[in-house]
Residue, then its C-alpha position, 0 to 999 in steps of 0.5 A: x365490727x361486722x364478720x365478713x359475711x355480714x359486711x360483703x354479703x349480696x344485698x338482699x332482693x329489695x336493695x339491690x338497684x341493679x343486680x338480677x335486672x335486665x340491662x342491655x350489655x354495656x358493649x353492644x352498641x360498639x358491636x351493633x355499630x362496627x366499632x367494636x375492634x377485634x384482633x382481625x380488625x387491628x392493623x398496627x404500623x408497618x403490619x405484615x401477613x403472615x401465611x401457613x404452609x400446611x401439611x397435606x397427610x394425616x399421618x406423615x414423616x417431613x423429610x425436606x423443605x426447600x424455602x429458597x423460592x419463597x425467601x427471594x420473592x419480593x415482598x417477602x420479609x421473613x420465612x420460618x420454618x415450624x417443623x422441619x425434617x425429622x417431624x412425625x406429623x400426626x393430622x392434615x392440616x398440620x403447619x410446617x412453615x409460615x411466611x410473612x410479607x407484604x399483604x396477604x396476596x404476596x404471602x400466599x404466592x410465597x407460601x405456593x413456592x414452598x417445597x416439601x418432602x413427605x414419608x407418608x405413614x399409615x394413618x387412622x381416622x375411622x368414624x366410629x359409628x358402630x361397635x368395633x369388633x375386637x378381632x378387627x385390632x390387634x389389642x390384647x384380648x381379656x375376657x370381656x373383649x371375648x363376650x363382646x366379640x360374642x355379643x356382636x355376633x362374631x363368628x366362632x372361625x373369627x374367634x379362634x382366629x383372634x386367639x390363635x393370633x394372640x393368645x389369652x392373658x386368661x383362662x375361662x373362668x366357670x361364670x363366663x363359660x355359663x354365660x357363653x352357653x347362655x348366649x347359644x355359643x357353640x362348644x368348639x368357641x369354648x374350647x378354644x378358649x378353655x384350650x389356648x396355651x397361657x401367655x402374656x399379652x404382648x405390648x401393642x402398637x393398637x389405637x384402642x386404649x381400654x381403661x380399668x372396668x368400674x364395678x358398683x354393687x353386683x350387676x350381674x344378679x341386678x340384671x338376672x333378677x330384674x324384671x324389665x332389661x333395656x338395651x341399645x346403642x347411642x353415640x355422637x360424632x366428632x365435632x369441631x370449634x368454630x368460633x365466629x372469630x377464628x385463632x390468631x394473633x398480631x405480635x410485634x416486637x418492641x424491642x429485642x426482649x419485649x414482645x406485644x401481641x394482640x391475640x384472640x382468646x380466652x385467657x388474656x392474665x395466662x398467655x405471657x407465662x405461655x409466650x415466655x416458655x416458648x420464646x425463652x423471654x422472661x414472663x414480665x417481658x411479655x404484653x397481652x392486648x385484647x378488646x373482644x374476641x368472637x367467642x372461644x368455648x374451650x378452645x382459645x386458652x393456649x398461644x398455640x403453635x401458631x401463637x409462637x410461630x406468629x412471634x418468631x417469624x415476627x422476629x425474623x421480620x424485624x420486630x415488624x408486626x405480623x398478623x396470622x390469622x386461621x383461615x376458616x378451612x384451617x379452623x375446622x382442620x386444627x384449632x381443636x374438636x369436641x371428642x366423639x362418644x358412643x356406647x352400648x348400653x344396658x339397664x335394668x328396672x322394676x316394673x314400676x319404673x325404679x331403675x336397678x342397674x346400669x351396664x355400659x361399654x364406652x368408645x370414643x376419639x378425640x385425635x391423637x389422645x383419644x377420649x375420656x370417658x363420658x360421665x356416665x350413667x350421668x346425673x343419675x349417680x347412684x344407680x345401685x348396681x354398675x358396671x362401666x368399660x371405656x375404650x379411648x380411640x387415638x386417631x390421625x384427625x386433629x387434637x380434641x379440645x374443651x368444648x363447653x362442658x367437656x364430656x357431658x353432652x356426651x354423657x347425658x345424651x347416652x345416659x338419658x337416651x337409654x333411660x328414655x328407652x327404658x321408659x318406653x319399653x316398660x310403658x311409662x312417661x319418661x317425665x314419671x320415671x324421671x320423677x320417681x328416679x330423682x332419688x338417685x341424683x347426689x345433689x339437688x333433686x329438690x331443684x331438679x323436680x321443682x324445674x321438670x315441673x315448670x318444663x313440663x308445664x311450659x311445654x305442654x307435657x301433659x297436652x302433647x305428649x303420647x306413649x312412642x309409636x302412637x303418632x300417624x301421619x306422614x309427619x309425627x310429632x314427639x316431646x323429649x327430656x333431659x336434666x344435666x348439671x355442672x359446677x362453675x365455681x368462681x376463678x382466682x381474680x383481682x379487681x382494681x378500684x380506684x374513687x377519685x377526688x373528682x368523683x370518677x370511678x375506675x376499674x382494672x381487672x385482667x379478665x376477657x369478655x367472650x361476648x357474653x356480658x362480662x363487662x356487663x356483670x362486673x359495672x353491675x356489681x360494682x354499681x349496685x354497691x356504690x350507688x351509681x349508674x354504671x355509665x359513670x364508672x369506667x372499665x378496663x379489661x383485656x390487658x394482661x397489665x392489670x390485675x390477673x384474673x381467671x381465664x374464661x372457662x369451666x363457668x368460672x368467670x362468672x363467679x370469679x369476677x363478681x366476687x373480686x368486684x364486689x369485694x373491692x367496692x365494698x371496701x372502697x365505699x367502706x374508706x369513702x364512708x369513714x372519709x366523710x361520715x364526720x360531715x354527715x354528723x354519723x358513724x361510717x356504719x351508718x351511712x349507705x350509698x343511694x342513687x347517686x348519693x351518700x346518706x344516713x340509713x336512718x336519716x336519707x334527707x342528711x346526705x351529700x351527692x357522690x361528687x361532694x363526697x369524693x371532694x373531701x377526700x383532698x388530693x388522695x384517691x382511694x384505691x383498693x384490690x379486691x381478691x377471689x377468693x377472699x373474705x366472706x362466702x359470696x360464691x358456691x358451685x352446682x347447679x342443675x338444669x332441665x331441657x325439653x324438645x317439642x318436634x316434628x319429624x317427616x317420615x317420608x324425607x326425614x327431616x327434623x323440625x324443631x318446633x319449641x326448646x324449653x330451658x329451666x335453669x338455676x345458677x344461684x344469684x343472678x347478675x345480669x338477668x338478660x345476659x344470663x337468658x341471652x347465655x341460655x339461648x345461645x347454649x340451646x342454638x348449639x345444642x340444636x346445631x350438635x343435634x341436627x347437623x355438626x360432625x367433622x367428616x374424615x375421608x378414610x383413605x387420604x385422611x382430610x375432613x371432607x367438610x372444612x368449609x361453611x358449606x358442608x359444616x352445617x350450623x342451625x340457622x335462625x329458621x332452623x331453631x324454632x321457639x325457645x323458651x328460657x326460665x330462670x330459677x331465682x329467689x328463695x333457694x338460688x340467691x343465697x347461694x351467690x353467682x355460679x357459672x352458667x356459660x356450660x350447663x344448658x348446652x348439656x342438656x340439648x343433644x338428649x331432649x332432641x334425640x329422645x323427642x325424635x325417638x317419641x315421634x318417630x317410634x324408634x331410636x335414631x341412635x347416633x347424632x346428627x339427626x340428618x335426613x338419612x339416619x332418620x330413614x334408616x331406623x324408619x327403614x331398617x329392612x328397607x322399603x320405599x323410605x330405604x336410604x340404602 
């Protein structure tokens, strides 16, 4: 018998019949066409509408809500209220009661009616765009808050004053003393140091939450012996989820213990454990529908709060269906951001590009929780000498959320930016540093130069770029890199397949199709393995019902999916083999399916067609569960990637013009090779949006996003993204290693290959995205002039 390796392994490339070619999705004439249902677009029988009441503050205390109105209007067939008297609301937009009647006019009306007392309270939603000054919070001081309050040039009365205020938790040990003199700091700041009485920081009520130093090999003797030392401050915004489709949910109760709910999201097998702790239902009474959802990206793995109110007031209804969808202001408010990121940044280097030391002080918000730190210095792990601070942010402006590669946008572009920066200053091509610096990658810095190579030459690298500041003319135009990885290991999943005595195939698997192509790749595998066209095999997905898979994220659907497929046909086709093996005058071993037919390897004319071969199995279908994980090794995890920009920039308006994003791209063995480039692309036009035009705007006094609307929340158009060129890495080296997730790694890569190509363009670093006109003109202009934005 052969080992499970052996038996489930991918068919190498000259078998394969239909993996790694371009097949359109299976979906996209239901989705081109509109009948592609999706949960707005579902109206059950007797369907109400449900509408929120939302809170108007960032930060307030709800004190009374009066529904009276509400409940007695006509139309009107439940209120509930979500959070009552008592609740601490920590973000506008907050829900607090929702109503469902009629139609939506009727609930709206209703919703309008709803009186609510507020207390408000102090709130904080600062943008972060700078350094903060520590003397500005009431933080406890340690020793490298005071160099920082140095190196931002705070006054020695602000000093003094922050230590008067608070005390040290230290005395001023002999090094810092030195490189307080070396920074030129006057002698009474020292001895206000050296001076102040001992004490114990106090617990603090400050937003600023700062993690443990990191320290790797000695950087202070790194930095005082380099021979060349780059500085600079990089950083992106908040940005927020916006999913074509909105959250929501239809629930309805079928009976008193049994709830239905059609939902939009990324996790059709996980929610019914979510809906059963938050309605106190046993899990197994809980039914999860869904036929497709306009994208997730993160942020569709929960119920939510209004998962569970639209169950409630559900309830309250009568059991009635009742249908909550976000509206898009309340979408970009709630449903969840990508953190902001900034950091200043110090590194050193030889003369000949080799890089020595990495130093960096990290900021950054997510809401309420604050921010992680970014994975820095990124990809370039093993950078000898570091020294890493992080401060996470809590704020009043809505909850962070997973976003297509939590952190690592964030990371590469601080991290690439500064090298890029570096490169500049010693006066080589980055795409040479790059080069000579792979060394300090953990993992696959074979692939990552194989991959900046066919960039570079897909680009024009050695036509088109030029040395910084060397463009003329009113508008410039510069090249920009970056390299990014991630894992995307496979999810647990279970793969139903059943052959039936009639020949027809089907499928049941729990898993969700975000648009990308999953059914595509699961009717690709399964096949490739038995010998058919996929339009002859029947798939159903989006139904909690059918066996659990994996919710959609980290890259793992991908893996997870293929391998549970590929696992259950190769059994099915295995039992169909040992059915009719004795027809064929064989062995089971012997025999392979082909276009449709089961045949003897060494014999093809000896064969019979599917149908007849399904016919000898008399009146009992076969009907297997494949597992991931699972016997044999189908799947692995890593992969790296390489983006590079090519764009122009206006001097006199400063406005970017992308003109050409190039994507090289491993992901091991390919499924589906247009839905993998059709990933890519889509991963490039958010790294253009992130780049160009998104940041969730907070209005520092009342505390609202000023930009909850598709008017001011800019995303890139189809005139707005230029040429994109996709490159897959397969074959040789990649196939082995079997599918790995690919949804998050090429939106990584983006924000840093703009930004570094702007900075080539124009001859200085614009250090914060968005890439607007403005911020342009300002480091164009820092003095002012006839470009000066202030």
């Amino acid at each position: 018998m052969p080992d499970d390796n052996a038996k489930y392994a991918w068919p190498a490339a000259e078998q394969r019949s239909l993996i790694g070619k371009r097949i359109s999705r299976v979906d996209g004439p239901d989705k081109v066409s509109g009948r592609a249902r999706y949960t707005y677009d579902v109206h059950r029988p007797g369907m109400l509408f449900g509408k929120v009441v939302r809170c108007p503050h960032a930060h307030a205390k709800v004190v009374s809500v009066d529904t009276s109105a509400a409940e007695k209007m006509a139309g009107v067939k439940a209120v509930h209220v979500i959070q009552g008297p008592g609740t601490e609301i920590q973000w506008a937009g907050d829900d607090i009661v929702v109503i469902a009647a009629v139609d939506e006019a009727t609930a709206a009306d209703a919703a309008r009616t709803v009186k609510v007392e507020y207390q408000p309270l102090p709130h904080f939603v600062d943008d972060f765009s700078q350094p903060r000054n520590v003397a500005e919070n009431n933080a406890p001081l340690t020793q490298r808050d005071a160099f920082q309050m140095i190196s931002n040039d705070t006054s020695p009365e602000q000093i003094i004053a922050a230590v008067q205020k608070r005390g040290l938790s230290f005395k001023v040990s002999p090094e810092m003393a030195q490189r307080m003199k070396d920074n030129e700091v006057p002698d009474s700041v020292i001895k206000a140091f050296q001076s102040a009485p001992l004490k114990e920081a106090q617990p603090s009520n400050s937003p600023y939450k700062k993690e443990s130093e990191q320290v790797k090999g000695d950087p202070d003797t790194a930095f005082k012996e380099a021979e060349a030392v780059s500085e600079g401050v990089y950083g992106c915004p908040v940005i927020t989820h916006c999913c074509l489709e909105s959250h929501g949910s239809i629930a309805e109760w079928t009976d008193d213990d049994h709830l239905f709910s059609h939902i939009s999201t990324q996790n059709v097998s996980g929610l019914a454990g979510q809906f059963a702790q938050a309605l106190k239902i046993p899990e197994a009474n809980v039914h999860v529908h869904q036929d497709h959802v306009g994208g997730g990206f993160g942020s569709k793995f929960g119920i939510d709060r209004w998962g569970a109110y639209t169950a409630q007031v559900s309830k309250k209804a009568g059991g009635k269906p009742v249908r909550v969808m976000l509206e898009r202001d309340a979408e970009l408010e709630v449903a969840g951001c990508r953190p902001s990121a900034f950091a200043k940044v110090k590194m050193a280097a030889r003369k000949d590009g080799t890089i020595t030391a990495w130093q960096s002080e990290s900021w950054g918000t997510g809401g309420p929780g604050g921010a992680g730190a970014p994975p820095m210095p990124y990809v370039l792990t093993n950078i000898p000498h570091q020294r890493l601070q992080h401060t996470a942010v809590t704020t009043n402006i809505g909850p962070a959320r997973a976003w297509r590669a939590p952190n690592h946008p964030q990371g590469c572009l601080i991290t690439l930016s500064a090298i890029d920066d570096l490169a500049a200053k010693l006066g080589i091509d980055p795409l040479e540093l790059m080069l000579k610096n792979l060394n300090l990658v953990t993992a696959r810095a074979d692939t990552y130069r194989e991959e900046l190579l066919i960039a570079a030459d897909l680009i024009g690298w050695k036509q088109n770029w030029h040395p910084r500041g060397q463009g003329s003319g009113v508008t410039r135009r510069g090249l920009g890199l970056a390299i990014h990885t991630w894992g995307g290991r496979g999810h647990a999943s279970n793969c139903e397949l059943t052959i039936h005595p009639t020949g027809a195939v089907g499928i049941k698997i729990g898993t969700q199709d975000l648009g990308v192509g999953t059914r595509t790749a699961i009717l690709i595998v399964a096949g490739d393995t038995l010998g058919l066209p996929i339009n002859q095999i029947d798939l159903k997905i989006g139904d909690n019902q059918y066996p659990a898979s994996g919710g959609s994220g980290g890259s793992t659907t991908i893996g997870g999916v293929s391998s549970s497929t590929r696992r259950a046909a190769v059994d099915a086709r295995d039992q169909l083999f040992a059915q009719v093996a004795a027809a064929l005058n064989a062995q089971p071993g012997d025999l392979e399916a082909v276009n449709g037919t089961i045949r003897v390897k060494s014999a093809p004319s000896r064969g019979l067609s599917w149908k007849d071969a399904c016919a000898r199995l008399g009146t009992r279908p076969i009907q297997v569960v494949g597992k991931n994980p699972g016997p044999g090794d189908l799947i692995s995890s890593g992969v790296g990637g390489v983006v590079m920009a090519d764009v122009t920039v206006d001097t006199e308006t400063g406005i970017v013009k992308m003109n050409k994003t190039v994507c090289v791209q491993d992901c091991g063995l390919i499924i589906s090779m247009k839905t993998a480039e059709s990933q890519v692309y889509g991963a490039m036009i958010m790294g253009i949006a992130s780049s160009l035009y998104e940041e969730k705007v907070m209005d520092r006094n009342t505390g609202r996003m000023l930009n909850p609307n598709m008017d001011f929340y800019r995303l890139a158009g189809i005139g707005d993204i230029g040429e994109l060129v996709v490159h897959m890495m397969t074959g040789k080296g990649y196939d082995e290693r079997g599918p790995i997730g690919l949804g998050e790694p090429p939106t990584v890569g983006p924000m840093a290959a703009i930004s570094n190509a702007v900075a080539n363009a124009a001859g200085v670093r614009v250090p914060f995205l968005p890439l607007t006109p403005d911020r342009v003109l300002a480091a164009l202009n820092p003095q002012g002039g006839s470009n000066a934005t202030v």
